[in-house]
Phi, psi and omega in degrees: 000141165229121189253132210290157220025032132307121224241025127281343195284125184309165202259132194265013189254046166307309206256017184083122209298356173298305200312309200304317200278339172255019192217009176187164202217127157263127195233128167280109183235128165047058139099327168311078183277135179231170179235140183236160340137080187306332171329280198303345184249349203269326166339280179245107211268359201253336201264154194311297169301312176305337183281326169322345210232353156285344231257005158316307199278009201253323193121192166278339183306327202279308221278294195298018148267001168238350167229177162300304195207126173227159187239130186273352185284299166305331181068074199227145090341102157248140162261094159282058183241187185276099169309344198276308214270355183271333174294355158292268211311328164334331194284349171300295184314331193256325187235353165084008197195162192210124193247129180289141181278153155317113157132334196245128197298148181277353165303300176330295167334286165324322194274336172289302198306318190274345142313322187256023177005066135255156182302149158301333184308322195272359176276152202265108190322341188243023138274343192271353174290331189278329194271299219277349163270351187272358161252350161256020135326303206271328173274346147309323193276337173281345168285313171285339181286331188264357142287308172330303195263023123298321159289330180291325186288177161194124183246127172306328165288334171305180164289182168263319152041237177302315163319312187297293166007277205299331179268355172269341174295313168320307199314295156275347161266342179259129157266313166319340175289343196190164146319287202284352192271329172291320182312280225297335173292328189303317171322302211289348184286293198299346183279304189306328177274314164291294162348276173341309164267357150276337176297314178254054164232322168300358166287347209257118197302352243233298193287345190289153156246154188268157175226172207305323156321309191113351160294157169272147198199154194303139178271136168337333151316286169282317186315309193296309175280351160304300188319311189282302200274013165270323184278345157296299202304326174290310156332290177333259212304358189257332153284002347113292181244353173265330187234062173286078156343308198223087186300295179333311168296305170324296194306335194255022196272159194284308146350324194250305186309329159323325181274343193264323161309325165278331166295291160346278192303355172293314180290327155301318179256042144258293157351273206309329195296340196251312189246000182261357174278322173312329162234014155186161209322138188316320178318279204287336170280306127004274185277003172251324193288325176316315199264359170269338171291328171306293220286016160286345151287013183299317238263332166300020164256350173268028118317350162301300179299003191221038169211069158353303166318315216271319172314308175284006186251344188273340166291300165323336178237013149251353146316329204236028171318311171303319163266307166306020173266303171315331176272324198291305211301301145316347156271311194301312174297323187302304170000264190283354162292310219273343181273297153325268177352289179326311205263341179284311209283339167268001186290354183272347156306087186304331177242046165321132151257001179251103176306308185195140168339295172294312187312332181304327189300331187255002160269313158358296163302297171311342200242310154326310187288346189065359193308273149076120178262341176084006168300334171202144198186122154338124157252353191269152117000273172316320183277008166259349183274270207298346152291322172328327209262329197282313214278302184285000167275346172285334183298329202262342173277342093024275200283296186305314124005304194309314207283314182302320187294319166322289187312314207284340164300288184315302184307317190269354170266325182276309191304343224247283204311280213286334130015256178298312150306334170281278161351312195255319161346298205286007192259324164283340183285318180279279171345297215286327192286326173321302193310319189293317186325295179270356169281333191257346189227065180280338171252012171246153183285107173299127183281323200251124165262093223291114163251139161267086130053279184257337201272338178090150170330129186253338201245125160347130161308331203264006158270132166264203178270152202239119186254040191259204186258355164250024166296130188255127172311329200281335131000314203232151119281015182259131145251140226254116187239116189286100190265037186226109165324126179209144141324123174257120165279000000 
């Protein structure tokens, strides 16, 4: 590259000006001028600059179909495009290969690349990672703007039905959709806190009643508000699942098996207590109804669907599997070095508590863990300097890990906000653009409409297509080609 009227740049009129013109190209891009080569650009023959040094001989029809603007006098290509981003891509032609500067969207960047019809190929693996997350930024943001205006929409061809469906689905699954879809979400948080608190107020023996056996069994009272939140939750998922878009996808859903789970076990022991004493021993029934009321703790967990936080801790830690692979791992060695150790250095002790290598295990654990119950604990001189040395190698095999998970929380709580603001932007950016839209055509009918790619119109008419500089492509099947420096907000 040279860039003109530098007066380091070498003199290109050696071989005489037929030559020089025929053997460099001057290209203007967004105010920048550069001079290129033909050698260098005839490499890859297929891209937007090397078709410059043929399309002279085509006419102005040739040129200005690869450029903006050329001055023949100069013999110069103006490009109203992004300069920052065309000195990355240049680097192809010099270096085989092309690295995104800091600071410049990777959409964008692509969207220069695929102007300059160079390959993606040619991008460097530790930019295309930063473009493949900023698009699936971005196909999040067309999933939720095109759930919003699915809700927003209502097509004139369902059934009366599908309508109802769609609105009992809205109903219990958006609380955001309506006034009463908050109530019924707020009920449903509270049956889940009471159910819950009556499970561990029916244990308190005090609160308990004898039944005719002589056993002890839950008072009648709480059995009962037990009764009202099964019959919420079951109400809930079955309406729930009859106005189920996709049931299948419902039924497997992790969230839903969770509800089936909380439920469930009211109905099984409620079977058996009526019908398993008939087939087998009073005891033995007993003792299944016993072990099916524990999995009624299942049901704190559907505080996860009405806790954004608890959501977002559950993604952080299937983000982070690798380090918490790493923290097990690093306690399972401290384990078994500092518990073998624990157990030689105490055998010289006569009244010793470390019996054996495994039983070493759970003061291991306890004491790595800082837990330490005092249930089993070194007498020895030596077992107490290897428990010091057990306890601060557990803080820092701890401690290290700790720090990736954190990120991966924060980072996945802050991107879900910028999300959710961009999604309802682009849903005001499609409003403003509808208004302008029908004030400037009040008497013509709008052509262009946001269609998803097979499915066809999604949306209400009073929304349009959004021509902004945060328009998402993923949107439209119409492609939108900018001949305007324009900015990624």
């Amino acid at each position: 590259i040279k860039m003109a009227g530098d007066s380091r740049s070498p003199d290109l009129d050696t071989d005489g000006p037929g030559k020089n013109e025929e053997t460099e190209i001057v290209v203007n891009v967004g105010g920048v001028r550069q001079v290129f080569y033909r050698d260098n650009l005839n490499q890859y023959p297929e891209t937007r600059l090397a078709e410059l040094i043929n399309c002279l001989s085509g006419g102005y029809d040739s040129i200005f179909s690869l450029c903006d603007d050329y001055d023949p006098g100069k013999r110069e290509f103006y490009f109203d495009r992004d300069p920052d981003a065309f000195k990355c891509i240049i680097d192809v032609y010099y270096f085989g290969e092309i690295h995104m500067k800091k600071g410049i969207c990777p959409i964008c960047f692509k969207n220069e690349m695929e102007f300059w019809k160079v390959d993606l190929k040619f991008l460097d693996d530790c930019c295309k990672t930063h473009l493949s997350e900023k698009k699936e930024e971005l196909e999040e943001i067309a999933r939720r703007v095109q759930l919003i205006l699915d809700d927003l929409g209502v097509d004139a061809s369902e059934s009366r039905w599908k309508r109802c469906q769609k609105y009992i689905w809205k109903f219990l699954e958006k609380p955001e959709s309506s006034y009463p879809a908050r109530v019924i979400a707020v009920l449903s948080f509270l049956f889940i806190l009471i159910s819950s608190t009556v499970m561990c107020v029916g244990t308190i023996p005090d609160l308990q009643v004898i039944d005719a056996e002589g056993n002890r069994m839950e008072h009648p009272t709480l059995d009962s508000i037990e009764t009202a939140c099964i019959g919420w939750f079951t109400m809930e998922y079955v309406l729930r699942l009859i106005s189920s878009p996709n049931k299948l996808h419902f039924a497997l859903s992790f969230m839903n098996i969770v509800d089936v789970l909380a439920i469930l076990p009211f109905y099984v022991s409620l079977t058996l207590t009526h019908l398993g004493a008939k087939l087998m021993e009073l005891s033995n029934v007993q003792q299944a109804v016993q072990a099916l009321r524990i999995m009624r703790i299942a049901r704190i967990f559907k505080l996860a669907r009405h806790s954004s936080g608890l959501q977002t801790l559950t993604y952080a830690l299937k983000r982070s599997f690798k380090e918490l692979g790493l923290l097990l791992m690093y306690l399972a060695v401290g384990i078994f070095v500092f518990s073998a150790l624990g157990y030689t250095m105490e055998q010289s002790h006569p009244e010793t508590l470390f019996k054996s290598i495994p039983q070493s295990f759970w003061w291991a654990i306890i004491t790595m863990t800082t837990v330490g119950y005092g249930d089993i604990y070194p007498k020895t001189t030596l077992g107490k300097l290897n428990a010091a040395i057990s306890f601060l190698c557990g803080v820092i095999a701890i401690a290290l890990p700790i720090h990736p998970i954190i990120n991966n929380f924060v980072r996945y709580y802050n991107k879900q906000r910028v999300l959710e603001t961009a999604a309802k932007h682009e849903l005001e950016l499609m409003e403003l653009n509808s208004a302008e839209g029908k004030t400037a055509n009040s008497k013509s009918e709008p052509e262009d409409l946001v269609r998803d790619g097979k499915e066809g119109p999604f949306y209400s008419s009073r929304l349009k297509v959004s021509h902004s500089d945060t328009f998402i492509h993923l949107l439209s099947e119409e492609k939108h080609y900018r001949t305007r420096l324009q900015s990624c907000k």
